[in-house]
TORTI-146511 format. One line per 3 residues: their letters; for each residue x, y, z of C-alpha. Coordinates in nm, 4 decimals. Example, Ala and Ser with C-alpha at 12.3 -4.5 7.8 and 13.67 -1.06 7.14 Angstrom:
# TORTI-146511
as> 1.2300 -0.4500 0.7800 | 1.3670 -0.1060 0.7140
END
This chain:
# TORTI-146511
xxx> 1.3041 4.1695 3.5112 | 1.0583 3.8457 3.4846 | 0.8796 3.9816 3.2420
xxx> 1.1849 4.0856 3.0204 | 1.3403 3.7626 3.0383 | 0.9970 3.5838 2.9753
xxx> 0.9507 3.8355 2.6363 | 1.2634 3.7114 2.5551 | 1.1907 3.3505 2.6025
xxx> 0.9283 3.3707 2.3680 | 1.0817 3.5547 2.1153 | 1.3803 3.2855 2.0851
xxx> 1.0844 3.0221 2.1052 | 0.8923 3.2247 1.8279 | 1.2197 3.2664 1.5886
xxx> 1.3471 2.9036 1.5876 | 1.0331 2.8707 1.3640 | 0.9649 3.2173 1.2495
xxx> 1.2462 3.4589 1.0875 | 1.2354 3.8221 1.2955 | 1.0880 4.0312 1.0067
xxx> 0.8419 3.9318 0.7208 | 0.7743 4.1055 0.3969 | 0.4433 4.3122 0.3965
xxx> 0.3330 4.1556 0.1182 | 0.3044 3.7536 0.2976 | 0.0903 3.9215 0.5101
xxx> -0.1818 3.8842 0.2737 | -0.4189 3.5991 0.3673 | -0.5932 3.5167 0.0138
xxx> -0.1942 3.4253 -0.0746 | -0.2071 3.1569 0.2147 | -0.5360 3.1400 0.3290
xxx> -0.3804 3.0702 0.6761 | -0.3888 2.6810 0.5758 | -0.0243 2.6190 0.7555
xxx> -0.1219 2.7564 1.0205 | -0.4836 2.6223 1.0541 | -0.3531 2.2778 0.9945
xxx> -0.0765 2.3603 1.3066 | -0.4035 2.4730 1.4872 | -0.5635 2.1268 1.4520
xxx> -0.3247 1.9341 1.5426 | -0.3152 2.0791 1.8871 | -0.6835 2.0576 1.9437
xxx> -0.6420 1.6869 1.8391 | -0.3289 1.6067 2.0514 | -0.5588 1.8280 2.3680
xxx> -0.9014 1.7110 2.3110 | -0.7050 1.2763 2.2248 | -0.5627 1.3171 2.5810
xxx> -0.8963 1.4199 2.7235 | -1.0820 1.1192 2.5581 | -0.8164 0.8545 2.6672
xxx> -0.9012 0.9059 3.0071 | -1.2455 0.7079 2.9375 | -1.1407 0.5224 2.6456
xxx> -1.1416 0.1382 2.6809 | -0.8968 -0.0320 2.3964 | -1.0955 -0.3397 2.4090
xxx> -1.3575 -0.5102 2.1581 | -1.5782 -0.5868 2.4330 | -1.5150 -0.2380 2.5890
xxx> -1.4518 0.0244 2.3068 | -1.8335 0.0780 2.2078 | -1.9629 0.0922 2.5358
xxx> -1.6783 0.3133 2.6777 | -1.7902 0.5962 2.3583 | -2.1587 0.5621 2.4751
xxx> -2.0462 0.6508 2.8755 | -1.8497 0.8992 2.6990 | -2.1474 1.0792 2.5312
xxx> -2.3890 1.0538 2.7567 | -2.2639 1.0249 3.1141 | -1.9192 1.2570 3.1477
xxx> -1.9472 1.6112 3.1798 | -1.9226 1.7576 2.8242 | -1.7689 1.4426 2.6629
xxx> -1.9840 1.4233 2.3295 | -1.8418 1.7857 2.3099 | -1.4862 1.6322 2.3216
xxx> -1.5484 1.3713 2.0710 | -1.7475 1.5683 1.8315 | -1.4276 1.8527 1.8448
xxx> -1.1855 1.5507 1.8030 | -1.3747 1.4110 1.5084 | -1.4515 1.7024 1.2975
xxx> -1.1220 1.8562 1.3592 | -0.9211 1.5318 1.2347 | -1.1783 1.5384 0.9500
xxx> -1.1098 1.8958 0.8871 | -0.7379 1.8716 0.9281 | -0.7541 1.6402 0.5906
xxx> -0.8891 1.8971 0.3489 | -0.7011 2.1975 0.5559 | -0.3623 1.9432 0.4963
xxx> -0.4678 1.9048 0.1312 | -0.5688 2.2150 0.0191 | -0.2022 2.3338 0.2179
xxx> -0.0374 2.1332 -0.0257 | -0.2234 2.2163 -0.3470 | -0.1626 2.6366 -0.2466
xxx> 0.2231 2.5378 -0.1857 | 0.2402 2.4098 -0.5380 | -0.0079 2.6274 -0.7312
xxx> 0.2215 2.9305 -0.5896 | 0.5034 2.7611 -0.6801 | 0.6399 2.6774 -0.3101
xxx> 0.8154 2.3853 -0.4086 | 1.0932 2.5283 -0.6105 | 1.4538 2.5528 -0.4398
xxx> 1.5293 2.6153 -0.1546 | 1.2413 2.4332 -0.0506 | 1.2423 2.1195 -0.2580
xxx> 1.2994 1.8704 0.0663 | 1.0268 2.0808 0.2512 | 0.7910 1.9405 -0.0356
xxx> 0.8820 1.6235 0.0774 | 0.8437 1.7019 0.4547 | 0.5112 1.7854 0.3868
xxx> 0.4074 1.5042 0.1707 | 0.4862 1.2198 0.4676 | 0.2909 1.5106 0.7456
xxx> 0.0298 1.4525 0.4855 | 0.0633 1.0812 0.4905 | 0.0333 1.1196 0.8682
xxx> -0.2265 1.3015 0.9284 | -0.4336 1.0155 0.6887 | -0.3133 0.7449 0.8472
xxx> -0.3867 0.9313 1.1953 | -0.7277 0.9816 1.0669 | -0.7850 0.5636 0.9881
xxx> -0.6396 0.4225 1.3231 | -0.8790 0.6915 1.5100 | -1.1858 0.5511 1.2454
xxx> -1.1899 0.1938 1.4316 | -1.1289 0.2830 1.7632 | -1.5637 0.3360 1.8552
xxx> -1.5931 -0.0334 1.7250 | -1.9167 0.0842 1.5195 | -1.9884 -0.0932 1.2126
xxx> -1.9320 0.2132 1.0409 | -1.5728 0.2240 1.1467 | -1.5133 -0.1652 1.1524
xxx> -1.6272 -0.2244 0.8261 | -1.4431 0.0931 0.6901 | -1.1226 -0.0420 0.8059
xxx> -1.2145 -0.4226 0.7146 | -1.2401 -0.2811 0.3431 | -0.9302 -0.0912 0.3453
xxx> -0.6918 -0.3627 0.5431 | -0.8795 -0.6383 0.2663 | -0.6995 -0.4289 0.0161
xxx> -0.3603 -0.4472 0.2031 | -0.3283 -0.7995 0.1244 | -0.3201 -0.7706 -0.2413
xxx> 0.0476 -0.5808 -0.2180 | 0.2727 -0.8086 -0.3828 | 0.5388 -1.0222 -0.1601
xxx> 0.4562 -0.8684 0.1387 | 0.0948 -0.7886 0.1250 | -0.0286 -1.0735 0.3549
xxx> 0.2587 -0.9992 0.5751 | 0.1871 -0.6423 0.6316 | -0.1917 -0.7738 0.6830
xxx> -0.0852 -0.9778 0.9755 | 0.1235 -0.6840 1.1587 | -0.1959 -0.4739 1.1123
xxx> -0.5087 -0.6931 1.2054 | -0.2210 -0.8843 1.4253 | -0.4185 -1.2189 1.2443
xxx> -0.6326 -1.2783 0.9116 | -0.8875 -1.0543 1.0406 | -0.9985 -0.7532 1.2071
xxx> -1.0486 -0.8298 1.5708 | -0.9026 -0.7520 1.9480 | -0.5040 -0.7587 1.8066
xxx> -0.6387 -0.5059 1.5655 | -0.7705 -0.2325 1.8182 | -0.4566 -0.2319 2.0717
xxx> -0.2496 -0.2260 1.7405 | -0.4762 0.0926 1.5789 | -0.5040 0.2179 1.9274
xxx> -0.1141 0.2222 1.9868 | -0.0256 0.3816 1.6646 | -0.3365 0.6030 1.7133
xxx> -0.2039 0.7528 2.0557 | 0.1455 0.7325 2.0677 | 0.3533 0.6787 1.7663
xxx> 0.1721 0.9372 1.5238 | 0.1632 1.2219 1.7685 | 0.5092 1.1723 1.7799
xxx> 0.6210 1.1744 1.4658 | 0.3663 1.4406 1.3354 | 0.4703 1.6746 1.6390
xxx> 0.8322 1.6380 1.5723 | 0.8088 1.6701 1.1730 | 0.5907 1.9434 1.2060
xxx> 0.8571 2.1626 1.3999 | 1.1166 2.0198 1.1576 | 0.8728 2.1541 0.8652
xxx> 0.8380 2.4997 1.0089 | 1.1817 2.5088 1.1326 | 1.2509 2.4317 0.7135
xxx> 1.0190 2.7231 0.6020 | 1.2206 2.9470 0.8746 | 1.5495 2.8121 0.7036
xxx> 1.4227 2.9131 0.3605 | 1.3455 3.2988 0.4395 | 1.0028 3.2208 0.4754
xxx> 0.7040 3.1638 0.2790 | 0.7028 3.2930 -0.1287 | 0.6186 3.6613 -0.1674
xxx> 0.3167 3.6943 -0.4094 | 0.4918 3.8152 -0.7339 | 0.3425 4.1055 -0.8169
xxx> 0.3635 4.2698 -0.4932 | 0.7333 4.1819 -0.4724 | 0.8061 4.3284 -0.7832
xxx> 0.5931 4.6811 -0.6584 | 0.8162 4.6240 -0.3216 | 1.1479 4.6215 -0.5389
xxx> 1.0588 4.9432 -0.7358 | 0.9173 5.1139 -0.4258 | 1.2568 5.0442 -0.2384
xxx> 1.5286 5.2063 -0.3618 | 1.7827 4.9578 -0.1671 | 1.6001 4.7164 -0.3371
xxx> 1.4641 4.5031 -0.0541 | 1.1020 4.4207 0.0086 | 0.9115 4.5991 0.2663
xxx> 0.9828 4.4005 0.6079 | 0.7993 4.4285 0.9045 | 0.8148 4.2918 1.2326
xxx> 0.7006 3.9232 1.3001 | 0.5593 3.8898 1.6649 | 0.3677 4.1934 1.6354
xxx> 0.2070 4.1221 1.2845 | 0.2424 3.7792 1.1585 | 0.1584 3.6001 1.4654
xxx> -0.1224 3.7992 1.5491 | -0.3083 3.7450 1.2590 | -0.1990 3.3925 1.3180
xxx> -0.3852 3.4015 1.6645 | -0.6883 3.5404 1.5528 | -0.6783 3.2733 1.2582
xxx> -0.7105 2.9904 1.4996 | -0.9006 3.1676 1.7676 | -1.2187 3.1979 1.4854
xxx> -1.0978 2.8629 1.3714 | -1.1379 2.7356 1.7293 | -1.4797 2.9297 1.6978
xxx> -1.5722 2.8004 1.4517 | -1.4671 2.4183 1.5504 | -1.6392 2.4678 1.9242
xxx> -2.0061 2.5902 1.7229 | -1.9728 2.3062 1.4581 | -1.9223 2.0546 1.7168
xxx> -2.2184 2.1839 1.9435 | -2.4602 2.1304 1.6387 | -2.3406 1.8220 1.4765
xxx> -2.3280 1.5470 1.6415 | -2.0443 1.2615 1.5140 | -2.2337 0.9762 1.4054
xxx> -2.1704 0.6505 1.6255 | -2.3561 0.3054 1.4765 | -2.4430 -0.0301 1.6177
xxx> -2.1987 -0.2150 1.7975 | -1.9555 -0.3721 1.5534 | -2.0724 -0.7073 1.4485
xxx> -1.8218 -0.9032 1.1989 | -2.0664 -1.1372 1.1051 | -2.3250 -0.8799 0.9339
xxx> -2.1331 -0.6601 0.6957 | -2.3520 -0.3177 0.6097 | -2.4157 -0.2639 0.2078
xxx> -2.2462 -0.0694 0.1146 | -1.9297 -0.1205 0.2929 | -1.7568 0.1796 0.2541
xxx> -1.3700 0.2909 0.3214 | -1.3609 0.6395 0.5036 | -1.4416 0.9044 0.2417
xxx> -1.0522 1.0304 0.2562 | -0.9716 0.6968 0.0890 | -1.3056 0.6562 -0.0986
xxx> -1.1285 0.8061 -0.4308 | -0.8868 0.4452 -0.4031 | -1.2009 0.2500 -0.3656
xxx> -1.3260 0.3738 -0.6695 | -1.0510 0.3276 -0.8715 | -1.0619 -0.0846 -0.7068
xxx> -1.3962 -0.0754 -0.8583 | -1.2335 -0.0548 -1.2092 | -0.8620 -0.1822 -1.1817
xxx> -0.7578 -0.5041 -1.1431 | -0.6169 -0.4998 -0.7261 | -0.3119 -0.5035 -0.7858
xxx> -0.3017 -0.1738 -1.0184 | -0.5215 -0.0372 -0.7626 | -0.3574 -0.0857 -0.4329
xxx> 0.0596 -0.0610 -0.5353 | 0.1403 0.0110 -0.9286 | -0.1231 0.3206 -0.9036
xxx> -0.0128 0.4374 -0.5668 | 0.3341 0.4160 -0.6416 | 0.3791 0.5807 -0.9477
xxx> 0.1580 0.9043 -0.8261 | 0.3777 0.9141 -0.5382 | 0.6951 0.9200 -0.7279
xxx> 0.5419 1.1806 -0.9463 | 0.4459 1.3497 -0.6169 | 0.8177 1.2920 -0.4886
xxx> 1.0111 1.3919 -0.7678 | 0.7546 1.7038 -0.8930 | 1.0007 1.9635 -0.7342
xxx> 1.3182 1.7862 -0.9043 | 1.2130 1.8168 -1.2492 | 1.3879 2.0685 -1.4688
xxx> 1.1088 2.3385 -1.5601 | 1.1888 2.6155 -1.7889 | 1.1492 2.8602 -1.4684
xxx> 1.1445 2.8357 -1.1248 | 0.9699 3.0948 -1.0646 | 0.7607 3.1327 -0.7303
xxx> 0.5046 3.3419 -0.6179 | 0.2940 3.3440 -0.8408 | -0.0875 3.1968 -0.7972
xxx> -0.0694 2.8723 -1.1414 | 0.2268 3.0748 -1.2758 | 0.0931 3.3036 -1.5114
xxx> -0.1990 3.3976 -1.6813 | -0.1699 3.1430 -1.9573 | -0.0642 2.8658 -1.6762
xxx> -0.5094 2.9793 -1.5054 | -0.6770 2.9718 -1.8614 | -0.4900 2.6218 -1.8670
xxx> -0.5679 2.5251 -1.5448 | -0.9393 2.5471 -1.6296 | -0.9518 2.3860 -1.9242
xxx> -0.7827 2.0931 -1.7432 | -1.0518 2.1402 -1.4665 | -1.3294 2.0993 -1.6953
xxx> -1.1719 1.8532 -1.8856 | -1.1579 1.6041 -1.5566 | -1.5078 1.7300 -1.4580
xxx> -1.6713 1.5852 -1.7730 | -1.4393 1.3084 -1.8571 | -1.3851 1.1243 -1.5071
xxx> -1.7804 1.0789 -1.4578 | -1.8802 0.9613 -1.8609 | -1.5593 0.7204 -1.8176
xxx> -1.6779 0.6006 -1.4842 | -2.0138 0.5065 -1.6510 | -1.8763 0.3653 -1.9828
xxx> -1.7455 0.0920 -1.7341 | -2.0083 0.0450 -1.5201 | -2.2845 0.0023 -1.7908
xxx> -2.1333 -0.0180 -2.1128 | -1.8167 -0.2117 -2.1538 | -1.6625 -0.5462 -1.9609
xxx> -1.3156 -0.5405 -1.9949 | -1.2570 -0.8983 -1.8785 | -1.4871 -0.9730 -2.1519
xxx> -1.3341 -0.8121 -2.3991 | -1.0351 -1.0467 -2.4411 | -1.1420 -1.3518 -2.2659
xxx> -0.7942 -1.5196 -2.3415 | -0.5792 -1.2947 -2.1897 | -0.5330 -1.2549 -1.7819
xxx> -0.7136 -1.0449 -1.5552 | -0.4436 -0.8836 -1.4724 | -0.4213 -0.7468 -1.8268
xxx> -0.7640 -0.6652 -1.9423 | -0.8325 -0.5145 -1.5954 | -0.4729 -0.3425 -1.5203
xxx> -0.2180 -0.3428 -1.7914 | -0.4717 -0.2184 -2.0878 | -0.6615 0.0763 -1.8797
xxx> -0.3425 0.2084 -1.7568 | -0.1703 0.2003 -2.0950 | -0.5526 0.4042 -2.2374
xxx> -0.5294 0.6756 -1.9553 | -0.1256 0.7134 -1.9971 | -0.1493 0.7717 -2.3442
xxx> -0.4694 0.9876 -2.3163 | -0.2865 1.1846 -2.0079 | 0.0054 1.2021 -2.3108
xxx> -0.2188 1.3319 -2.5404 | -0.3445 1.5840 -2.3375 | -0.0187 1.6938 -2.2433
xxx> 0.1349 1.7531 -2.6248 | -0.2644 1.8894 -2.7610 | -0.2635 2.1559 -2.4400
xxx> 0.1815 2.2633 -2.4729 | 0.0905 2.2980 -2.8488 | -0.2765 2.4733 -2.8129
xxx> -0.1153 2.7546 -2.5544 | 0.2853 2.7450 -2.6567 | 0.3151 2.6854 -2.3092
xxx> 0.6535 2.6403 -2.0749 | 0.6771 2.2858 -1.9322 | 0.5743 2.4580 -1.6094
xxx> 0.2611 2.5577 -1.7334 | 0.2236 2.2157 -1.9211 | 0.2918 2.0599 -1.5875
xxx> 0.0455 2.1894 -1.3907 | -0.2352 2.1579 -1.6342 | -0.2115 1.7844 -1.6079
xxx> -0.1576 1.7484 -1.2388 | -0.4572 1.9465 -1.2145 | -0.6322 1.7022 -1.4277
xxx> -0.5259 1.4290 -1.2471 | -0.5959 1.6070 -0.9044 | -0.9704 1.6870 -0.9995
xxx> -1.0016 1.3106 -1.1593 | -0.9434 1.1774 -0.8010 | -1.1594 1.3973 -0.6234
xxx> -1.4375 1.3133 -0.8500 | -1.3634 0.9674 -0.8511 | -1.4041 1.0624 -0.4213
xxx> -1.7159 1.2039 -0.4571 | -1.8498 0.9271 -0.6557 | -1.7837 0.6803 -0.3964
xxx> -1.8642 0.9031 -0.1016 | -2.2107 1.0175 -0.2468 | -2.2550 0.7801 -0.5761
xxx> -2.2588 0.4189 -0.4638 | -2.5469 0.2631 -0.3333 | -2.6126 -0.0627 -0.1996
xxx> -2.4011 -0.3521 -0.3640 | -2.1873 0.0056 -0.4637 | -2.3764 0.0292 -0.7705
xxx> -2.3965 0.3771 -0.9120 | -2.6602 0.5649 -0.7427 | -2.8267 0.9186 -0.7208
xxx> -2.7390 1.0911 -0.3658 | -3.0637 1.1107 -0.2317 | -3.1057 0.7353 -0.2168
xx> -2.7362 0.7004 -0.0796 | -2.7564 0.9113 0.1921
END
């Protein structure tokens, strides 16, 4: 009888985020790669292995660095805890962003799921901002200057910039406000809220009949069915099996990682000796790039606000076809999708080095503001060359506005992650531009 009612338990647990039968053809891993559930994975080693570390964890300037070294090399496997807690939050960022780029390359953000875009946007936003509060808790100079650079930038947010500086560094300046402050939001607020959107996100997918059938497959379903339903099949015995073994390897794989690499931990923070380069973490090293070109203000609000509009408001535009399913669309929407690609791979580098060696833009109006020469005038060149690309590539292919679309938001997504790499691997000491073997 226990074991009836505990089967049935778990299958009421299971189908509040899981419907009771999936197509066959979601089964398929190259159509998800497993990413939603991978990220779900991480989380839980991060919210297990957090709890684990806060029970040696000192939130204090004069306590933080010394309580990681105990940690490492006095408790019982605790450099095995950190190292898993590190490279899975580290991990969780690409898993979270490559999620995100598979939902809209397969067209997941179509109705019904428009809102669940949006859900997963702010668990992206999350799991970043989880990431930063965890990178000053050691009080290393790699994590104190990392967070000195990116709080610095904070300030230059119109009207409420220095405000919002004050609530984070809790003064003018990094310092022992700044680690209970990181350290609260670190611990309890974003498990919270990532926990509890999470469930809401799944419990959205559920809602929506589950993830997008691949297209093709679907349509082979529909001709092989003479009701004219897909081929179901039951959930606990297929789909969440194969999501077990997903995040038992990924576990695996985690536990061997962590065993080999060690997470690096610096000198004792010292805010009176600032390493060169300072560097933000790498997940925000693509924004420190771009402040090496833009005038701040661009850099740290205008910039950030419009892409997140466009990231907002991507599902709500009116395409000529909403169709889902399909990995870039169509065939025409790939062949596009790589020209874009290589389009970003040689033009984000040569424009990159145009500014650093060839051109001063304050310099080349010396009458006019920084704000202009620096801000206003790049971003009016890369909107109209974005333009142009957008009417040369619609006319070059006939394309749909879907296809169209997606050509330049892969553009613009390969720009940033070059512009990441280049500051990750690039910049050298006074972040000049730099071959990688004298960087790292």
């Amino acid at each position: 009888m226990d074991k009836k009612r505990n089967k049935y338990i778990f299958n009421r647990l299971v189908f509040h985020f899981r419907p009771q039968n999936v197509p066959e053809s979601n089964l398929i891993f190259n159509h998800t790669w497993g990413l939603g559930g991978i990220s779900a994975t991480l989380v839980i080693l991060l919210f297990i292995t957090g709890i684990l570390l806060q029970f040696v964890y000192e939130p204090l300037p004069g306590n933080a660095y010394d309580s990681i070294v105990y940690l490492q090399n006095d408790v019982l496997f605790g450099r095995l805890i950190r190292n898993i807690h590190h490279w899975s939050a580290n991990i969780l960022v690409l898993a979270a962003f490559l999620h995100m780029m598979r939902v809209y390359f397969t067209g997941g953000f179509h109705h019904p799921r428009r809102f669940n875009w949006i859900i997963g946007l702010f668990l992206f936003f999350l799991v970043l901002i989880s990431n930063f509060t965890g990178y000053l808790l050691p009080w290393d100079q790699l994590g104190f200057w990392a967070v000195t650079i990116c709080t610095g930038m904070v300030e230059y947010i119109p009207l409420f910039g220095s405000w919002l500086l004050k609530i984070i560094t809790g003064g003018s300046e990094t310092g022992s406000p700044s680690i209970l402050f990181f350290f609260t939001i670190h611990t309890s607020v974003i498990p919270v809220f990532l926990i509890t959107i999470m469930m809401f996100h799944f419990w959205h997918v559920r809602k929506a009949g589950g993830i997008v059938s691949p297209v093709s497959l679907r349509k082979e379903s529909w001709e092989e069915n003479s009701g004219g339903k897909d081929n179901n099949t039951k959930t606990v015995q297929h789909l969440i099996v194969r999501e077990l073994v997903v995040a038992l390897v990924l576990i695996a794989f985690i536990m061997v990682f962590s065993i080999l690499f060690d997470v690096p931990l610096q000198e004792k923070a010292n805010p009176g000796l600032s390493p060169n380069p300072a560097k933000a973490p790498w997940y925000f090293m693509g924004i420190q790039e771009i402040f090496l070109h833009f005038h701040p203000l661009f850099t740290v609000f205008i910039i950030p606000v419009i892409f997140t509009s466009v990231l907002i408001f991507l599902p709500y535009i009116k395409y000529d076809s909403d169709v889902s399913g399909a990995w870039f669309f169509s065939r025409k929407g790939r062949k596009m999708g790589v020209v874009a690609c290589v389009t970003a791979i040689f033009v984000t580098p040569l424009a990159v080095i145009y500014d650093e060696f060839f051109v001063d833009l304050n310099s080349l109006i010396p009458q006019l503001p920084e704000i202009i020469n620096t801000g206003l005038f790049p971003v009016f060149i890369i909107i109209a060359a974005i333009t142009i690309f957008y009417i040369w590539i619609k006319n070059r292919y006939s394309a749909s506005n879907n296809e169209t679309i997606q050509a330049v938001f892969i553009l613009l997504s390969v720009s940033f992650v070059i512009l990441t790499i280049t500051g990750v691997w690039f910049r050298g000491s006074g972040m000049a531009l730099a071959w990688p073997f004298t960087v790292l």
